[in-house]
Backbone as a printed PyTorch tensor [residue, N CA C, xyz], in Angstrom:
tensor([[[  2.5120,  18.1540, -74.9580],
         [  1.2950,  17.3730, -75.1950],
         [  0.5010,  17.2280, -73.8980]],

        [[ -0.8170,  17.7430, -74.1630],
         [ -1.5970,  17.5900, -72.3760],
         [ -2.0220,  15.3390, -72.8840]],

        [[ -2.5700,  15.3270, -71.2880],
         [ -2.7220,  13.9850, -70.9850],
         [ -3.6210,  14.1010, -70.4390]],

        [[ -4.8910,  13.2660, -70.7800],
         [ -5.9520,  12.8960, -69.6850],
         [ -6.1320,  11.2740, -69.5320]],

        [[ -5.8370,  11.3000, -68.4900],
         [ -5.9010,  10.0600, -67.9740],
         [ -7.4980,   9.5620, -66.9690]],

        [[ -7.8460,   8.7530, -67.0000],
         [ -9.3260,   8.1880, -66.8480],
         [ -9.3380,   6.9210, -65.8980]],

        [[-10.1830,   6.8930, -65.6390],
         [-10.5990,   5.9010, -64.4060],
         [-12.0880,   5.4590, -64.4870]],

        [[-12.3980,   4.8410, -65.7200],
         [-13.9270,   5.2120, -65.7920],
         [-14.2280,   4.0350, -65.0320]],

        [[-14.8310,   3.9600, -63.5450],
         [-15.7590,   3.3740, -62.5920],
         [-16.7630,   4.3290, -62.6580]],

        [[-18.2040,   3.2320, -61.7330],
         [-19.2680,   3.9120, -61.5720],
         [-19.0320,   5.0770, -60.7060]],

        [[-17.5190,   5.3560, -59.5490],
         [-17.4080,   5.9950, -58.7170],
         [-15.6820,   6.6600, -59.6250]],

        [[-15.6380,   7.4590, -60.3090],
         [-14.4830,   7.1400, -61.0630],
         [-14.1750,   8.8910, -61.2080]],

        [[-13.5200,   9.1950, -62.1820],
         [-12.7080,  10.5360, -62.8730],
         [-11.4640,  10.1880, -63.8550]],

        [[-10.9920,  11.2330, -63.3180],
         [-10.2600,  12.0240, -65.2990],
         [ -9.2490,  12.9550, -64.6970]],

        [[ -8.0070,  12.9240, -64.6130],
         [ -6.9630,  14.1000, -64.2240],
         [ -6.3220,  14.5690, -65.8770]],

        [[ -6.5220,  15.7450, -66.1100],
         [ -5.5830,  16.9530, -66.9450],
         [ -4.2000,  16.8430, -66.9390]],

        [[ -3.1740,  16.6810, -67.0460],
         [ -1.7390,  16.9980, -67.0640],
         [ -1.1390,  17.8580, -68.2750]],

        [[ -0.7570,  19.0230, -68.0300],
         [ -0.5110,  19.9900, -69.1340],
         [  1.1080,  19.4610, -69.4190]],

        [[  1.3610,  20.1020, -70.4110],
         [  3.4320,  19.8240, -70.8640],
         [  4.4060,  19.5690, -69.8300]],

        [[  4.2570,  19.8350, -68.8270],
         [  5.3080,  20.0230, -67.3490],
         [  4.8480,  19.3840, -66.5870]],

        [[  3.8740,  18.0950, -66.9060],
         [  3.3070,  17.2640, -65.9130],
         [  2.5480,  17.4560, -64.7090]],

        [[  2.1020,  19.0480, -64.7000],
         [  1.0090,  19.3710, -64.1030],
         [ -0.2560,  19.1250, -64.1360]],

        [[ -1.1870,  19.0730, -63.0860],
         [ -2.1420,  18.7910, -63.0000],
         [ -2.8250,  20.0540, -62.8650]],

        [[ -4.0330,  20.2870, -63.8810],
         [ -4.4640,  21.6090, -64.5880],
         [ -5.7140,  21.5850, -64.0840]],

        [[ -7.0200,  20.3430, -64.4340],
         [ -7.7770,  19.8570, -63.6550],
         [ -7.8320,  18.2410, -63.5100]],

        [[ -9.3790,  18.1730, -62.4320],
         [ -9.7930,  16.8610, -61.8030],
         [-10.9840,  17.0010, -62.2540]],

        [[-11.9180,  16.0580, -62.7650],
         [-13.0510,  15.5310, -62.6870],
         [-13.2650,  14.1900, -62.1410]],

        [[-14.0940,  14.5370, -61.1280],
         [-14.9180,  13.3690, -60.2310],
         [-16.1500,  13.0230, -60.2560]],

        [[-15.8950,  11.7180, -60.4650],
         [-18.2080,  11.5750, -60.3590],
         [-18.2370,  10.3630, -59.6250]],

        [[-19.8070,  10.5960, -59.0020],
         [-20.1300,   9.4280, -58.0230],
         [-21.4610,   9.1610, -58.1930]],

        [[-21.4610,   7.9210, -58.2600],
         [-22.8770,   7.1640, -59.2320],
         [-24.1370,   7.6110, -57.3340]],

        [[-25.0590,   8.3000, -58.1700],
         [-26.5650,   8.1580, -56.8520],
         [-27.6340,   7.6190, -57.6610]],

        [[-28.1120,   6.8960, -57.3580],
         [-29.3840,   6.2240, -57.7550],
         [-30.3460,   6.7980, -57.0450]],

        [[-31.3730,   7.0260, -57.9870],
         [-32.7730,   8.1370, -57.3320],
         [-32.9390,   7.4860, -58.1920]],

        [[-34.7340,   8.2440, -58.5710],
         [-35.9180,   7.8580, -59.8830],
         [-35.2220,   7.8050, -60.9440]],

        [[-34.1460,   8.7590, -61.2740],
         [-33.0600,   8.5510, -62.7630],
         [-31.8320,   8.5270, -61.5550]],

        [[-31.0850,   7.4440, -62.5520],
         [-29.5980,   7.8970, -61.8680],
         [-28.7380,   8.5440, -62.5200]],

        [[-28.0560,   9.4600, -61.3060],
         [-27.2240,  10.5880, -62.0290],
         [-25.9820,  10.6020, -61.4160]],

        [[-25.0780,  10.7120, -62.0590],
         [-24.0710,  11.1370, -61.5190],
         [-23.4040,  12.3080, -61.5180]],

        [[-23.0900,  12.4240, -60.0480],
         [-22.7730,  13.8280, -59.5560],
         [-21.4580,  14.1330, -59.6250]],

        [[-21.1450,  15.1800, -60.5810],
         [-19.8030,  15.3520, -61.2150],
         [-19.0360,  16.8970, -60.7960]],

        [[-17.9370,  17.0630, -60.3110],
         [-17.3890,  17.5730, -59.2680],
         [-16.0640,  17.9040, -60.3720]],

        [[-15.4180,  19.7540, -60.5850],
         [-14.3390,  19.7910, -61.8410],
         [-14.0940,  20.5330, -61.0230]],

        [[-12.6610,  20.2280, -60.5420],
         [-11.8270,  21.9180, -60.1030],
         [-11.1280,  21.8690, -61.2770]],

        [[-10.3390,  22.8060, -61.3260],
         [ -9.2280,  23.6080, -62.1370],
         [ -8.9140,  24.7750, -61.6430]],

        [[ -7.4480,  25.5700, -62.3850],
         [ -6.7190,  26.2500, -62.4210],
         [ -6.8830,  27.4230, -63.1250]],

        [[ -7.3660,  28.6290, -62.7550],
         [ -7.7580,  29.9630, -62.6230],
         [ -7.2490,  30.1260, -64.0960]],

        [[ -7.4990,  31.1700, -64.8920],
         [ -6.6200,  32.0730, -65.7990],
         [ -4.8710,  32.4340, -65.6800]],

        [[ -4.7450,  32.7770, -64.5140],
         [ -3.5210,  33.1280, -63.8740],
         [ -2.8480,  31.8750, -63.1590]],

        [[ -3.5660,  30.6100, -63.0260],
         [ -2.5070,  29.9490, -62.9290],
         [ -2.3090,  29.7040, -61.1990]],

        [[ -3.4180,  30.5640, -60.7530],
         [ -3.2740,  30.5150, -59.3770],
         [ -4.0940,  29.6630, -58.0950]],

        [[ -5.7340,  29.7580, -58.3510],
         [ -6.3920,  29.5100, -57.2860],
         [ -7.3350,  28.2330, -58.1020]],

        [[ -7.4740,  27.2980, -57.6160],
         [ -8.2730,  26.3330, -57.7360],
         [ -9.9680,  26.7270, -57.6070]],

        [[-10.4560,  26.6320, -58.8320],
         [-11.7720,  27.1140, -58.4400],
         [-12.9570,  25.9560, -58.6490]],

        [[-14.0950,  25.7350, -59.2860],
         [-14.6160,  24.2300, -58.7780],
         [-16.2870,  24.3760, -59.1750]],

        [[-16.5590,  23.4540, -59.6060],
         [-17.9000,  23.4030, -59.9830],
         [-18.8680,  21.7000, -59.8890]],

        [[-20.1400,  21.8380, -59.6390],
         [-20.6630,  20.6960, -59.8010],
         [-21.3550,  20.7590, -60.5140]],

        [[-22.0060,  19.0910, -61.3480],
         [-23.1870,  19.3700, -61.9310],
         [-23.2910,  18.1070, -61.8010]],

        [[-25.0700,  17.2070, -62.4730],
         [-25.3000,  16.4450, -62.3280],
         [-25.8900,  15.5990, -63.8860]],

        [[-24.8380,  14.4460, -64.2820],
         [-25.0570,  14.0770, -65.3210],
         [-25.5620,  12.6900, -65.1020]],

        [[-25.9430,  12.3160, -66.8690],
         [-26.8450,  11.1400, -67.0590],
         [-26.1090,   9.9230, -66.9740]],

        [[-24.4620,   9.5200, -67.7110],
         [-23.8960,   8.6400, -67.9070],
         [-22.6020,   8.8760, -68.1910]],

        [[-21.8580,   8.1190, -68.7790],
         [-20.1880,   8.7810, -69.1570],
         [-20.4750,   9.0860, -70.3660]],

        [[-21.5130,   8.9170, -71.3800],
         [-21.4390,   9.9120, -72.4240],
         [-21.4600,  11.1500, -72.3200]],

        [[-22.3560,  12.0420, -71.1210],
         [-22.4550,  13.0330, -71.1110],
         [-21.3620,  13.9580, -69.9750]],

        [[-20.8440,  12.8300, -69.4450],
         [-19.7700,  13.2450, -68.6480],
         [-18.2760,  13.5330, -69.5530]],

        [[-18.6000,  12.7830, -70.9210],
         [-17.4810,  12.9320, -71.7160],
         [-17.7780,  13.8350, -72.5110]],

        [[-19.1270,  14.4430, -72.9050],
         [-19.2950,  15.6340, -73.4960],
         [-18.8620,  17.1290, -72.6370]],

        [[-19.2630,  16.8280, -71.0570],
         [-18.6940,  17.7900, -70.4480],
         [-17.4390,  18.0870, -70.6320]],

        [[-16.7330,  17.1150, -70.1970],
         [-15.2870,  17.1720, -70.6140],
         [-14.6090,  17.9040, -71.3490]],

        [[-14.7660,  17.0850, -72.5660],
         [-14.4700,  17.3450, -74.3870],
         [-15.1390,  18.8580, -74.1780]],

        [[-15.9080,  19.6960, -74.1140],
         [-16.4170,  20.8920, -74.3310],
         [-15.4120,  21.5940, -73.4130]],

        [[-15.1250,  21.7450, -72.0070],
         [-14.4790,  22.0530, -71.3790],
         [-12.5720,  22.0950, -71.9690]],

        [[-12.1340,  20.6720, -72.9810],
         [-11.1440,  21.0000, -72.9700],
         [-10.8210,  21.2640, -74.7860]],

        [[-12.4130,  21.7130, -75.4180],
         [-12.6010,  22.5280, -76.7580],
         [-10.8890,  22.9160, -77.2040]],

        [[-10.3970,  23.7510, -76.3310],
         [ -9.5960,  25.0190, -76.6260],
         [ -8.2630,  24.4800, -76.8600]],

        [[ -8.1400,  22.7730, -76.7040],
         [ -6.7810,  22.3150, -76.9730],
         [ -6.9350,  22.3570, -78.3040]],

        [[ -5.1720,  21.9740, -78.7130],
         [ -4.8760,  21.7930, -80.1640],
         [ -5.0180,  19.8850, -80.5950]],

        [[ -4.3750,  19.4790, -79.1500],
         [ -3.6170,  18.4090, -78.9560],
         [ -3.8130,  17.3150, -77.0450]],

        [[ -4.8490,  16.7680, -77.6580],
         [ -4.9370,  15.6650, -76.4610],
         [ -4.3330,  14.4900, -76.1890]],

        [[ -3.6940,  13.7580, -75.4370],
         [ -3.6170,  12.2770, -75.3650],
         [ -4.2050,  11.6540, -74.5740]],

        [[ -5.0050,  10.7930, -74.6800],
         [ -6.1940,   9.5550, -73.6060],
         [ -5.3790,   8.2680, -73.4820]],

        [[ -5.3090,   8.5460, -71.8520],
         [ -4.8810,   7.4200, -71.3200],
         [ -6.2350,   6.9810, -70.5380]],

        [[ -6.8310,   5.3750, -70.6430],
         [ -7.6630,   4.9210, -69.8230],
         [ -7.1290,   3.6930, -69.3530]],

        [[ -8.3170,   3.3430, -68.3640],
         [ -7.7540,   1.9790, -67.4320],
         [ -9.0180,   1.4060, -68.0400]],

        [[ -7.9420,   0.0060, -68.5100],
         [ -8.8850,  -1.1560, -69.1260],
         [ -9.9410,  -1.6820, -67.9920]],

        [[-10.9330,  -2.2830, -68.9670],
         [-12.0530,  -3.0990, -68.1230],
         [-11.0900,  -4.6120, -67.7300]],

        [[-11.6990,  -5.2490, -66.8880],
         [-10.4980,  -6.6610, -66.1730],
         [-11.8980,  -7.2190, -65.7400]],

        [[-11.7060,  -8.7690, -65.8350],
         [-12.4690,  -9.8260, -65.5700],
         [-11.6500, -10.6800, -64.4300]],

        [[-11.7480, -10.6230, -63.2000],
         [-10.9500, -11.5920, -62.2750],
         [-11.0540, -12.8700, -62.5980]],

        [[-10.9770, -13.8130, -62.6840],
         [-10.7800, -15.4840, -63.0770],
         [-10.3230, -16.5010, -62.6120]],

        [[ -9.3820, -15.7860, -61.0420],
         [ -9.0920, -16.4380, -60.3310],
         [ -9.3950, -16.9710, -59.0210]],

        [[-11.1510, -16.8980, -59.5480],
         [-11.3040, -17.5160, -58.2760],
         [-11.2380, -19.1070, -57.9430]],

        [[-11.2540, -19.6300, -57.2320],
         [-11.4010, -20.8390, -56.7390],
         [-12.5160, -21.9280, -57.0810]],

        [[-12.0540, -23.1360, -57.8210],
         [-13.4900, -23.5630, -57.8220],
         [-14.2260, -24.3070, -57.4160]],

        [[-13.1940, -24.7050, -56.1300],
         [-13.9780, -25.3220, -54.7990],
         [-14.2150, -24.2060, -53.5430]],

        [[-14.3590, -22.9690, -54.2370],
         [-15.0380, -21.9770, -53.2290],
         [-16.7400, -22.2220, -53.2030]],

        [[-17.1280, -22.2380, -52.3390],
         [-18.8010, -22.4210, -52.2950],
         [-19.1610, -21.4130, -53.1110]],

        [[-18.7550, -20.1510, -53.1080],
         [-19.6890, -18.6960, -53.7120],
         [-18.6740, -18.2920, -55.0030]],

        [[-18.1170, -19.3900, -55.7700],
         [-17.3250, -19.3510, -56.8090],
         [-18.0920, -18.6390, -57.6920]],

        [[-19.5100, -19.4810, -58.1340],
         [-20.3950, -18.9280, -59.0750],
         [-20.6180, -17.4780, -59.2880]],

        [[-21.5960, -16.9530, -57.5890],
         [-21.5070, -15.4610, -57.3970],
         [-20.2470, -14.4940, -57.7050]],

        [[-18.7450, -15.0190, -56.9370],
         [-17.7670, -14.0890, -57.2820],
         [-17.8010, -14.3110, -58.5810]],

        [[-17.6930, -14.9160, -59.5930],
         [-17.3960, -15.0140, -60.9930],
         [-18.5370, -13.9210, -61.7610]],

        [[-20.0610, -14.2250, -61.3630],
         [-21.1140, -13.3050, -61.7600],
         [-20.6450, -12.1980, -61.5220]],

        [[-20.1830, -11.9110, -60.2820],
         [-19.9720, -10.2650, -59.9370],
         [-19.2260,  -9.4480, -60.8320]],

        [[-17.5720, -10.6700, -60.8920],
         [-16.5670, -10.2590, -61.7610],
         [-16.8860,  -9.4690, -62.9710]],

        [[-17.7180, -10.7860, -63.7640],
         [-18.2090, -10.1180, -65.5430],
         [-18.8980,  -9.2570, -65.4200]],

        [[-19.8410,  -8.9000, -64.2640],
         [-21.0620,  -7.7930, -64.6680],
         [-20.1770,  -6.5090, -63.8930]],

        [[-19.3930,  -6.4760, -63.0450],
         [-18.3900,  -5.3320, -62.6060],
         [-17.3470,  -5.0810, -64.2540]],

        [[-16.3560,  -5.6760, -64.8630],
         [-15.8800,  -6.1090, -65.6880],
         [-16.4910,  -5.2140, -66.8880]],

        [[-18.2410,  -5.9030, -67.1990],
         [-19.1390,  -5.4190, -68.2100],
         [-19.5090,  -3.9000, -67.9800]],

        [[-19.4290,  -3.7770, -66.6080],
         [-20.1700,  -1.8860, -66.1830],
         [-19.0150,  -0.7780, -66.4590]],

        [[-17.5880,  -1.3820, -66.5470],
         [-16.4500,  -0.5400, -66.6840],
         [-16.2910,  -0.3060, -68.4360]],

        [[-16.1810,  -2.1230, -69.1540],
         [-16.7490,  -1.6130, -70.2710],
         [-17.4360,  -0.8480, -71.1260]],

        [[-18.6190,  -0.4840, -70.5950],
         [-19.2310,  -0.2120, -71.1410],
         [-19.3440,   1.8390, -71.0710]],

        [[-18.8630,   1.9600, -69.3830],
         [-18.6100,   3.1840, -69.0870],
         [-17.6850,   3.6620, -70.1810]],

        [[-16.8940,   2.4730, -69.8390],
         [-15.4710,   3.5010, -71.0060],
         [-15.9730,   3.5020, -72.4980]],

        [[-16.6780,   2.9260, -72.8650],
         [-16.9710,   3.2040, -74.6470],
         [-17.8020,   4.1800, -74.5340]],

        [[-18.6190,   4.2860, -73.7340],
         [-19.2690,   5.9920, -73.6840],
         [-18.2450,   6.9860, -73.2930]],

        [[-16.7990,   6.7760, -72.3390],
         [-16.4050,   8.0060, -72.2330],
         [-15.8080,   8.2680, -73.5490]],

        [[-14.7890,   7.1980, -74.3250],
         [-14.5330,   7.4090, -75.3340],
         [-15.1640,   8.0480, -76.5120]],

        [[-15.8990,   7.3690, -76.7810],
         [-17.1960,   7.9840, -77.7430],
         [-17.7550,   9.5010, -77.7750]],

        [[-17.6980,   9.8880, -76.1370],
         [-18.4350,  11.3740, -75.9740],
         [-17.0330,  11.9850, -76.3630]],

        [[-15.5770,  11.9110, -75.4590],
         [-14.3630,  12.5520, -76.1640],
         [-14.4090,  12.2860, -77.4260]],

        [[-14.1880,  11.5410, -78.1810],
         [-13.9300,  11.7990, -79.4420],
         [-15.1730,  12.3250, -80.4230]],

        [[-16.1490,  12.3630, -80.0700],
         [-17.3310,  12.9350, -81.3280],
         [-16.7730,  14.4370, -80.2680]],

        [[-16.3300,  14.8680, -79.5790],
         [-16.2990,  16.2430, -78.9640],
         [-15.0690,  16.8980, -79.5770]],

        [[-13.8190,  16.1460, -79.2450],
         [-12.9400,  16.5470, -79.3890],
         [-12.4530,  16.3790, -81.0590]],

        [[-13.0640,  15.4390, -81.6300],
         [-12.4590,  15.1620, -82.9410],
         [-11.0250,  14.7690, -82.7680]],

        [[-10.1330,  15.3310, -83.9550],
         [ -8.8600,  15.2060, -84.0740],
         [ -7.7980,  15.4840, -83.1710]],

        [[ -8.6720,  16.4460, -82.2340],
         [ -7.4600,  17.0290, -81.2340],
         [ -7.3840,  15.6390, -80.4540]],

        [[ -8.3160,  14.7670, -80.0740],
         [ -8.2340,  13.6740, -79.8640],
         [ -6.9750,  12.6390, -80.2680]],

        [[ -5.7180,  12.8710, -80.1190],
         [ -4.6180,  12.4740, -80.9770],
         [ -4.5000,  11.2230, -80.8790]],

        [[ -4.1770,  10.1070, -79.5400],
         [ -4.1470,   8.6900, -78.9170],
         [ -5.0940,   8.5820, -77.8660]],

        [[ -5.2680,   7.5820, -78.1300],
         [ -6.2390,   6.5810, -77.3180],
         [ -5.7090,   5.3060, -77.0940]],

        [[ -5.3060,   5.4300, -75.5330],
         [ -4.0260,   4.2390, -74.8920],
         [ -5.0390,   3.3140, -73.4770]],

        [[ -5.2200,   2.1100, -74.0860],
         [ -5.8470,   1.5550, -72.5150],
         [ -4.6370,   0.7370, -71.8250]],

        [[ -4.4870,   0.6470, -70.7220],
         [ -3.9050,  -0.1030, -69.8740],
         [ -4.2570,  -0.8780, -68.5290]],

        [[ -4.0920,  -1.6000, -68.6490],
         [ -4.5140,  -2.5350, -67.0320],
         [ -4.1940,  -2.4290, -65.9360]],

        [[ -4.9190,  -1.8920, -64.9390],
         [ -4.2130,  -1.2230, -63.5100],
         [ -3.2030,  -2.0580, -63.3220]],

        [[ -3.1920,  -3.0120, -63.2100],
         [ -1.8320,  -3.7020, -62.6320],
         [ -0.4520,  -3.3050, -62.9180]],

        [[ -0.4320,  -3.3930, -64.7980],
         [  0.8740,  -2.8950, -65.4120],
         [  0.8770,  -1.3240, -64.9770]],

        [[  0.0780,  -0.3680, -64.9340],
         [  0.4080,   1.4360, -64.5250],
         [  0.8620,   1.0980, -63.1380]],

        [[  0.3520,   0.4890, -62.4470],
         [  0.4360,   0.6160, -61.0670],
         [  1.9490,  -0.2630, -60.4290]],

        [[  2.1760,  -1.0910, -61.2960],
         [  3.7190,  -1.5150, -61.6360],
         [  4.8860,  -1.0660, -61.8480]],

        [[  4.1110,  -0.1470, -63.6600],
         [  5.1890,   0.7100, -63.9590],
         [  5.3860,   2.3030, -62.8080]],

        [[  4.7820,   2.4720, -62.3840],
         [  4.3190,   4.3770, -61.9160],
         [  4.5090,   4.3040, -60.3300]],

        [[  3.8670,   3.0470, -59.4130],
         [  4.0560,   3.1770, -58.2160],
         [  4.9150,   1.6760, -57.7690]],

        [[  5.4410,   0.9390, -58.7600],
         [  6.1000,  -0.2140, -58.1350],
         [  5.4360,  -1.2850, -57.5270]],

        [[  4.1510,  -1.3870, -58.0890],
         [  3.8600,  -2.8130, -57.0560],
         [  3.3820,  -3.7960, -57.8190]],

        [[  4.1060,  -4.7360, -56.9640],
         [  3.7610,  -6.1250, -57.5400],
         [  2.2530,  -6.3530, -58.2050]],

        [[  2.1910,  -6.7890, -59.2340],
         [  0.9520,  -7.2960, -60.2340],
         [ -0.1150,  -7.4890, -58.8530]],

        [[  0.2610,  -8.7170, -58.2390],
         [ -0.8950,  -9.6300, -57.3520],
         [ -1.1730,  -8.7980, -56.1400]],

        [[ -0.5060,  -7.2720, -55.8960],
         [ -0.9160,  -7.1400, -54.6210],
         [ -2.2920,  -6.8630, -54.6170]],

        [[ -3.2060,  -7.1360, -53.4270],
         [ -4.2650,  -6.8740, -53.0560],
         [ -4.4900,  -5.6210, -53.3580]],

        [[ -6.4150,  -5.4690, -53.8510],
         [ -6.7870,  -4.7570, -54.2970],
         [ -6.3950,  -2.9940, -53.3210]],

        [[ -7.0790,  -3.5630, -51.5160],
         [ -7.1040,  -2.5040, -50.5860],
         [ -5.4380,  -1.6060, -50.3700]],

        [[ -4.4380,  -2.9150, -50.7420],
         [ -2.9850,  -2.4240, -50.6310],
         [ -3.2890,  -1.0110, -51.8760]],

        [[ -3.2770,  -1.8820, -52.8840],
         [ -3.8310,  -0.3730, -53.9630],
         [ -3.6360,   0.8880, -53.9810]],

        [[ -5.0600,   0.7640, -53.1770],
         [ -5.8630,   1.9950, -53.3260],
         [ -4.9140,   3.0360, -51.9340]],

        [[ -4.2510,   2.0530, -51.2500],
         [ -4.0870,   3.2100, -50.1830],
         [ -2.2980,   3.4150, -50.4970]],

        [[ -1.9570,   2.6780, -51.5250],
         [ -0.4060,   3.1380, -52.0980],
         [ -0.5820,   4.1160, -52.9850]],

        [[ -1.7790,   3.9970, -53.7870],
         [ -2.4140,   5.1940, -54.5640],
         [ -2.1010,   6.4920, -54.4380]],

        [[ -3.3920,   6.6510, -53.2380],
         [ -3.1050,   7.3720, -52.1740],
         [ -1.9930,   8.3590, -51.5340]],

        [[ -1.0710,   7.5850, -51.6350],
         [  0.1580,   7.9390, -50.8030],
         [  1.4370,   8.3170, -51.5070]],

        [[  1.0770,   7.7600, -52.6910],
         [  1.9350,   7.7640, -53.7200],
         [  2.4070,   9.1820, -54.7420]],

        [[  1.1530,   9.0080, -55.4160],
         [  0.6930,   9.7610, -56.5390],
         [  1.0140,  11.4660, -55.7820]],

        [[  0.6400,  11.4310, -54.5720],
         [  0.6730,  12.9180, -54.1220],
         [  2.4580,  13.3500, -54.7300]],

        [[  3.0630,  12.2250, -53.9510],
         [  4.5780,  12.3590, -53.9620],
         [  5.2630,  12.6890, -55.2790]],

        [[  4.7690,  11.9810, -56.2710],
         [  5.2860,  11.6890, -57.5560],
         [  4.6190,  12.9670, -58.2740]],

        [[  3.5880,  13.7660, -57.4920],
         [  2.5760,  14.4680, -58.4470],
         [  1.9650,  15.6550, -57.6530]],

        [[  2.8950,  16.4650, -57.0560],
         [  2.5680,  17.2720, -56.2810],
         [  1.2110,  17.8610, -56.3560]],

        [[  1.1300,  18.3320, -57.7020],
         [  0.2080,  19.3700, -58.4240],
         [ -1.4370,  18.8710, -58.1180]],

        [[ -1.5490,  17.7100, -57.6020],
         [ -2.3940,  16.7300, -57.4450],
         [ -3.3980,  17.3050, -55.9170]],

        [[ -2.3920,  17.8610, -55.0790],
         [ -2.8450,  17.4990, -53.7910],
         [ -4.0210,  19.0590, -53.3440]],

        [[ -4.0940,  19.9830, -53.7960],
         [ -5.0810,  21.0650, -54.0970],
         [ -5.7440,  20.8890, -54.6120]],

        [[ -6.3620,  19.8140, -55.7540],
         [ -7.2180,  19.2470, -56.1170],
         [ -8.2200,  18.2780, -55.0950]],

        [[ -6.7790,  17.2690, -54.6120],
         [ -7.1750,  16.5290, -53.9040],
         [ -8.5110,  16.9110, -52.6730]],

        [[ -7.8260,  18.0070, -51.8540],
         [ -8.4650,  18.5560, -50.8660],
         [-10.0930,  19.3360, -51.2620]],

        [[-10.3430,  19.5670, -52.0950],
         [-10.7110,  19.9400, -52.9010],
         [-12.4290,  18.3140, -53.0730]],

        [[-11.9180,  17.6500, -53.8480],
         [-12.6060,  16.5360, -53.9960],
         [-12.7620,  15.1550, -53.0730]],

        [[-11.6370,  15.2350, -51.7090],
         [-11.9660,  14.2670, -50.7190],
         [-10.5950,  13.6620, -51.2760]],

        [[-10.0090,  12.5150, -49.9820],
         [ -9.0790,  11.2580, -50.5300],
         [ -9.8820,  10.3820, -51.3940]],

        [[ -9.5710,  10.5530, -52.7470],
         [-10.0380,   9.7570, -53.2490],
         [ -9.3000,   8.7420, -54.0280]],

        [[ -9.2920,   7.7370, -54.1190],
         [ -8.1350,   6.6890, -55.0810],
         [ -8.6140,   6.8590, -56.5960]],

        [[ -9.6370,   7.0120, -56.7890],
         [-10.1180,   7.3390, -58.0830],
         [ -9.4850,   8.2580, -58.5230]],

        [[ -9.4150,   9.3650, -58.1850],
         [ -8.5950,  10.4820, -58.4190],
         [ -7.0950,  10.3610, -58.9020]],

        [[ -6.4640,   9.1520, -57.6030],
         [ -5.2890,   9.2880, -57.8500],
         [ -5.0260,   8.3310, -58.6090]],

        [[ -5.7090,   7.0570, -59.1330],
         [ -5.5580,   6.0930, -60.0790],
         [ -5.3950,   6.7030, -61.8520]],

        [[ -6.6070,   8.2240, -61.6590],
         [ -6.7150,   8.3740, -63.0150],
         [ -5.4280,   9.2550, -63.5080]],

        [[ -4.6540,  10.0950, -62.0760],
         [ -3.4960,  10.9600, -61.8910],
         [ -2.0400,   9.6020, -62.5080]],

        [[ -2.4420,   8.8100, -62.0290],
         [ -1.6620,   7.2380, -62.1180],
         [ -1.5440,   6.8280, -63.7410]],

        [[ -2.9830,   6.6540, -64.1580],
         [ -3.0290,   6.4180, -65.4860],
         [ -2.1910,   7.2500, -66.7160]],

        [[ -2.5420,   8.9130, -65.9330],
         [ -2.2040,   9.6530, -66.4750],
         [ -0.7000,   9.9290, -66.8160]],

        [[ -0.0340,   9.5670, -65.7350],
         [  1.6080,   9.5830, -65.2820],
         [  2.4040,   8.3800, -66.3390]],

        [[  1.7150,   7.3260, -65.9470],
         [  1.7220,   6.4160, -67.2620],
         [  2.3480,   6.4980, -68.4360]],

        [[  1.4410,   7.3490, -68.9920],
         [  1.2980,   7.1800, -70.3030],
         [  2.2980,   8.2360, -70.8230]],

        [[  2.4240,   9.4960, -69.8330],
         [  3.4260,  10.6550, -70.1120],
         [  5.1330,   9.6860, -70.4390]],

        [[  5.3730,   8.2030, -69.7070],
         [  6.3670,   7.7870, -69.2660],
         [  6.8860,   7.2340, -70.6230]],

        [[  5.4150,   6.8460, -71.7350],
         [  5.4860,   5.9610, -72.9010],
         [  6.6800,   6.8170, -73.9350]]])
């Protein structure tokens, strides 16, 4: 069963994992604001033969059309599984912090922008993929990042991203030719994370 696992941020991606827990491809996008904003979307993958990482960009409108790219690109399966990372509302802030209000605003409208990304990525995979579309699994970084790299629920966000990082290569070799490829990115390795996940279910 392949696995795509997702990371839908405004700065976010999507890792491939074929039957043997390889990583087949990466899609990356990074939100630019101009007169339209587009995001600039970045796919390596794995040759015919299995050998050389080859790579393409293009520049899309939203995660609907980033999920149509996708879904068209992975047409030729029989059999998909979608793992994504839930939208999260922080709540714990303080409410004798002076800038309680602001962090709380930030929270829901960060919170609301992940939402909303992910029902467009969903939406574009499944009107693309149809049936091959088999599960559709969300999970909360905390619990993947619990179950997959061991860390405590509450650790800090920056601890994260750079256990991510450090991690995922280890656990996920297949990852790191991609990696080089698209920059250190935690996005990358969160959605490689998500992806690892769900293979574990």
């Amino acid at each position: 069963m392949m696995i795509l696992g997702i990371d839908p941020a405004k700065d976010g991606a999507a890792v491939l994992l074929n039957e043997r827990g390889e990583v087949t491809d990466v899609w990356s996008w990074r939100y630019m604001k101009r007169k339209q904003s587009v995001y600039k979307t970045l796919h390596t993958y794995i040759d015919s033969q299995g050998h050389q990482i080859l790579h393409r960009t293009t520049e899309l409108r939203d995660g609907g059309t980033i999920a149509k790219q996708i879904g068209i690109e992975l047409s030729h399966l029989q059999s998909v599984q979608v793992a994504i990372e839930d939208a999260y509302v922080n709540t714990s802030h303080k409410k004798t912090d002076k800038l309680f209000n602001s962090k709380m605003n930030a929270s829901v409208q960060s919170g609301l922008r992940v939402a909303r990304f992910s029902g467009e990525m969903i939406g574009g995979l499944s009107c693309h993929l149809g049936y091959a579309m088999s599960d559709v699994s969300y999970i909360m970084a905390s619990k993947w990042r619990h179950q997959v790299l061991r860390l405590n629920p509450f650790t800090k966000r920056d601890v994260c991203k750079e256990q991510s990082l450090r991690m995922i290569p280890l656990l996920c070799p297949t990852i790191k030719p991609h990696l080089e490829i698209h920059g250190q990115l935690d996005h990358v390795t969160d959605a490689c994370g998500v992806a690892l996940w769900r293979k574990q279910q």
